[in-house]
N, C-alpha and C positions, 0 to 999 in steps of 0.2 A: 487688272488687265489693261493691255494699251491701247491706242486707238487704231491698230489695223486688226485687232482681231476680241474687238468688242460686241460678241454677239450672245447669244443663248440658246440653246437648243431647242425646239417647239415639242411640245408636251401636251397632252389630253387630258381637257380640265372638263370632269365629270358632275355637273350641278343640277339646276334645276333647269339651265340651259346649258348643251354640251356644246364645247369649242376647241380649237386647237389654240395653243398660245405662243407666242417667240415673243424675242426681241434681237433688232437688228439697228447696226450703225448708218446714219444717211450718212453717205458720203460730202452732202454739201455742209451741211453744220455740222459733222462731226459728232452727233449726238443720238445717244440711244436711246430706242424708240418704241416700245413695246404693240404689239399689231395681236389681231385675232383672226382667225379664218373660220367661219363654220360650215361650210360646206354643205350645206343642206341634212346635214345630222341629224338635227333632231325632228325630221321629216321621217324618219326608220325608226318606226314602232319596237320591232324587234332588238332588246337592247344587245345583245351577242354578236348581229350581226353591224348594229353602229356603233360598237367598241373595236368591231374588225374594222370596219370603215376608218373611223377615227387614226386607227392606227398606225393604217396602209399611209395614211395621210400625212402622219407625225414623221415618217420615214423618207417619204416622200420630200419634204420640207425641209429633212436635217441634213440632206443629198444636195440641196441646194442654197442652203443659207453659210456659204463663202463669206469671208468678210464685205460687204459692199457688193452683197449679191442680192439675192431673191429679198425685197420686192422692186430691189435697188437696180435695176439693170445695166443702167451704163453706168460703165469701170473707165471713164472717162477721166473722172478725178481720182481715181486712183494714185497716192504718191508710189513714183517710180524707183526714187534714191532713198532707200530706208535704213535705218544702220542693219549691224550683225545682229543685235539680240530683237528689233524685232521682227525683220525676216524671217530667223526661229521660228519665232514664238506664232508668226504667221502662219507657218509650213506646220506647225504641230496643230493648231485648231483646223486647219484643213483635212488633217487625217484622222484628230479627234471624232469629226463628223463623217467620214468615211468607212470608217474600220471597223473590227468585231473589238469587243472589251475588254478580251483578251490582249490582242495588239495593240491599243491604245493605251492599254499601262504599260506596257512594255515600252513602247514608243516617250512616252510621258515620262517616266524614271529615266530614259538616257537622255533625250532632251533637257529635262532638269540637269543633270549632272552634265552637261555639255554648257548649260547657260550657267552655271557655277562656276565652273574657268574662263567665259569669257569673263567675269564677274569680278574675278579674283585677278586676273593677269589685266585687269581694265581696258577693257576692249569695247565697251558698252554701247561707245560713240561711233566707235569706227566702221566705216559704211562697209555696207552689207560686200561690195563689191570688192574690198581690198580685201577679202578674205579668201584668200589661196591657197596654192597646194601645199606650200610651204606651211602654212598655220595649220594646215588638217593635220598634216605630216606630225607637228610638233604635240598637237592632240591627242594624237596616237601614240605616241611615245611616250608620252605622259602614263597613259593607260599602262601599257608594258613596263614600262622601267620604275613607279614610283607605285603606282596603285596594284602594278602584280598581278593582272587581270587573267585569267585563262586564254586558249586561246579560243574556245567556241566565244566566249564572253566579248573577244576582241571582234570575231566576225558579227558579231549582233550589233554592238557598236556601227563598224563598217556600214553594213546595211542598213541601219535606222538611218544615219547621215546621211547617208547616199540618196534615201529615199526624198528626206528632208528638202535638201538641195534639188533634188527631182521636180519636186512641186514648184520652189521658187525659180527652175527653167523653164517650166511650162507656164508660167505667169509675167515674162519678161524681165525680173529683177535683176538675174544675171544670163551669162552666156554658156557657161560651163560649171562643171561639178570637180569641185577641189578634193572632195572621197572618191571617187570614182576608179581613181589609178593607185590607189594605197593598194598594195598585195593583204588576200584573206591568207589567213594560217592556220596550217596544216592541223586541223584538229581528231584526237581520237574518235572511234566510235564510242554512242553512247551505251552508256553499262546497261543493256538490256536486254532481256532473251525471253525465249519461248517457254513455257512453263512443258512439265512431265503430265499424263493424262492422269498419274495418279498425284500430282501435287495441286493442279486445278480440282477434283473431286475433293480434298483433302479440306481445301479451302473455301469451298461451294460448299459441301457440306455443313461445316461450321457458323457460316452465316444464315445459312436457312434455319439452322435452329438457333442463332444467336442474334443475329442481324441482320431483318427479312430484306431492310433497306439497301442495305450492302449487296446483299445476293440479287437483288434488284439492276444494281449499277451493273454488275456484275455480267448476268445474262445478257444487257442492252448490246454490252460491248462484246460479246461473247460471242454470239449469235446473228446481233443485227448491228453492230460495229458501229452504233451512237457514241461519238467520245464524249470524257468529261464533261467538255464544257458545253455542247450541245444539250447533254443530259437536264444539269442544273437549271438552266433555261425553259425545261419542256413541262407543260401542263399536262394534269390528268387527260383530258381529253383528246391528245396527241397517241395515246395507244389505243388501240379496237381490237380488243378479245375478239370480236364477233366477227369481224370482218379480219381479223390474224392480220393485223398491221399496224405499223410505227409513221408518224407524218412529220416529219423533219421540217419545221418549216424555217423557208426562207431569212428570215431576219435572225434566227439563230443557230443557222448551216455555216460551216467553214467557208463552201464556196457560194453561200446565200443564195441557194436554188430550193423551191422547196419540193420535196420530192419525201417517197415512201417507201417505205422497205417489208419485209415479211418477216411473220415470228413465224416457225414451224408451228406445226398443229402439235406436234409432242410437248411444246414449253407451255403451251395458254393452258393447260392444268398447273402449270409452278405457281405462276404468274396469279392464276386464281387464289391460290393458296397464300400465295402472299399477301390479298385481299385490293388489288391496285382498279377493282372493278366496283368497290364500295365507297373509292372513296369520290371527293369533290369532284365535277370536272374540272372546275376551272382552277382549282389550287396547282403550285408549283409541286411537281413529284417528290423533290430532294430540295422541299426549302429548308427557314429556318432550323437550326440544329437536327439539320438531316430528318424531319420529319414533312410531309403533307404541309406547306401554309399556303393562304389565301394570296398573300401579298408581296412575302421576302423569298427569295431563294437562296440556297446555302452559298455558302463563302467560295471562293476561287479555287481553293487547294483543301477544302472540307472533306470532298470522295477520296484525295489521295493519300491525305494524312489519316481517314478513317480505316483505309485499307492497310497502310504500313504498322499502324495497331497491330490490324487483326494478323498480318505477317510474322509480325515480335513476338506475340503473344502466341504464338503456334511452334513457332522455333522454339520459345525456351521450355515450351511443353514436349517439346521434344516429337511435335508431331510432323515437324518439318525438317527435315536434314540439313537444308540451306534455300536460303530466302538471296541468296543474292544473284542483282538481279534482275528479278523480281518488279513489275509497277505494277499499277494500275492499266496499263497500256498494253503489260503482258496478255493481258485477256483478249485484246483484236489480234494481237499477235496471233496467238496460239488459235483463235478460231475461226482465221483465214487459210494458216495452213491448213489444221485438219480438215475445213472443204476440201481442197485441193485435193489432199492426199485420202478422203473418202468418192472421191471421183465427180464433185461438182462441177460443171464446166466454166471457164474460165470467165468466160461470158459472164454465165450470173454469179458469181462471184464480184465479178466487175460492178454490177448493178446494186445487188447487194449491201457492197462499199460506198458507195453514189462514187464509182469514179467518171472520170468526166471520156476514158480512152483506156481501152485494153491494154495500153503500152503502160497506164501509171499504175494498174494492178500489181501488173509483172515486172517492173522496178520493186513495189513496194515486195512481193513476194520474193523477190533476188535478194531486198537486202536484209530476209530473213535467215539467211547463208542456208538455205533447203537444202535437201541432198541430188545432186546432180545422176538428172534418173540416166541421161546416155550414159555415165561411165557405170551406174548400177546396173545396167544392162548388157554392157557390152560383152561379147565371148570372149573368153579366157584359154588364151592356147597354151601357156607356161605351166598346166595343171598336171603335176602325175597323175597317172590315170591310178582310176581308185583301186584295181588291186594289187596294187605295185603299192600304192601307198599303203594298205593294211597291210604287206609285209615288212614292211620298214616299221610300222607303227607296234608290230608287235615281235619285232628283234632288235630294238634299239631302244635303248633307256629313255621313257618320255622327259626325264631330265636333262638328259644331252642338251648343250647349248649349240651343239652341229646339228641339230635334225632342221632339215628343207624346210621352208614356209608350204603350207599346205593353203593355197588361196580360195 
């Protein structure tokens, strides 16, 4: 690592004395410096709630340990003129600390592959500041014309850079953003849809008697619209049979609020049967090799590659006609609509989802292309009337390729 973004994340180090641990760069010597905080921890008898404590803290701390930040406060000595690669690499550890896990690989794999062509076309030196619209331009081009990139692929690019440079404008290094005027391109929709109520059963079924864990994932997102990677993240103790609710909390929400949702009273009989009321609280739900662990939680893409299995294996049994499609995400899909269209109000539907405005509900439900209820509704004047029609219908060959549409 280099010297503007030589720090470490603060971690809960759990002993005979509990503390929180970093380490962080002084900006006058240039040298990293390892620090402790304990915050009156091991003053809370109760170890549950100063593991909570502890934690709020470690979050706390990771929001603020910037290069040549927290416990550092003047950015005084800050160097102003830094080359291109470690500008980068500056803007990437700022959003390392920022973001959800998901985004920070994401972010981390284009950055990487962005600091490979500065690398390669020897750029390494050249200050942060002569980097323009013309070299992003030429970046980009590279993507498209030599690496063949999609175009959703090229937009993720775009916005990673973009954001990148974001942080080092809000920082003073430079004055403007050299991605910012690149054109996004036109990308398809994604290959996704709503499942049949008999291919959802088909499929629910199947893992209830095969894979309780899977029917597990399954309902969260079904029902109470936990995605994936929320899921992975949640401990037993985050679902209450008894009280029929889901506790999303904060540090593993998309929009990091933590907030709760309801099971119906009809699921917490599945849910029982599944047995998710015997097991640990504090174990991960969907750790380790998709079981119950104390410690690991399953892998990134573990629920959706478990799912696409159980997809395959249905279709060449012939119990599925077609799986395409088909995600893991078909499951909020499909049991946002059917609220809707069982007469849920849009409201709690809205809440339901944790969306933050009744307007993002009703995007996300538009871009499930629903059926358009004013023209299902509207009166029909161009209709023969019906007994005019049963005499055409039974003096005229039903094969006729002249017979009237009957709307």
């Amino acid at each position: 690592m280099n010297e503007f973004s030589d720090y470490m994340p603060a971690r809960l180090v759990r002993g005979v004395r509990w503390y929180v641990e970093y380490y962080q760069t002084d900006p006058m010597t240039k040298e990293r410096r390892r620090f402790r905080e304990y915050h009156q921890l091991n003053r809370i008898d109760d170890l549950k709630e100063r593991y909570r404590k502890g934690i709020a803290i470690v979050h706390h701390l990771n929001a603020a340990l910037l290069p040549y930040g927290h416990p550092f406060t003047d950015t005084s000595h800050m160097p102003m003129h830094i080359s291109l690669i470690d500008g980068v690499t500056l803007a990437l550890s700022v959003k390392q600390r920022s973001d959800r896990s998901k985004t920070v690989s994401s972010y981390n794999s284009i950055v990487q592959h962005f600091i490979s062509h500065i690398k390669k076309n020897k750029m390494e030196e050249l200050p942060l500041r002569k980097f323009g619209s013309r070299e992003a331009s030429e970046y980009m081009d590279v993507l498209t014309l030599k690496k063949k990139i999609k175009p959703r692929t090229f937009n993720n690019y775009k916005q990673v850079l973009t954001a990148i440079w974001n942080e080092l404008i809000q920082r003073g290094y430079v004055s403007f953003n050299p991605f910012a005027k690149i054109s996004r391109l036109s990308a398809p929709d994604k290959d996704r849809r709503m499942m049949e109520v008999h291919e959802a059963q088909i499929i629910l079924d199947y893992c209830l008697e095969n894979d309780k864990i899977m029917a597990l994932s399954i309902l969260l997102l079904y029902y109470c619209f936990v995605r994936p990677g929320e899921q992975r993240q949640m401990r037993v103790h985050h679902i209450d049979l008894t009280a029929g609710t889901v506790t999303i909390p904060g540090t593993i929400a998309k929009n990091k609020k933590t907030e709760m949702v309801t099971i119906p009273k009809a699921l917490i009989p599945v849910l029982q049967m599944i047995g998710i009321d015997q097991w640990y609280a504090h174990d991960f739900i969907f750790g380790k090799q998709l079981k119950s662990h104390p410690d690991t939680m399953c892998g990134v893409n573990a629920l959706a590659e478990r799912h696409k299995k159980i997809l395959t294996h249905l279709h060449k049994s012939g119990k599925l006609r077609s799986i395409k499609g088909i995600s893991l995400y078909s499951w909020k899909d499909t049991g946002a609509m059917l609220m809707i269209r069982q007469g849920v109000d849009a409201y709690e539907v809205m809440r339901q989802m944790r969306h933050s405005d009744l307007s993002v509900t009703q995007k996300y439900l538009k871009s499930l292309h629903s059926i358009n209820a004013a023209v299902r509704d509207m009166p029909i004047t161009l209709c023969l009337p019906s007994d005019r029609q049963n005499k055409i219908q039974t003096s005229v060959d039903p094969q006729d390729s002249n017979l009237p549409p009957t709307l």
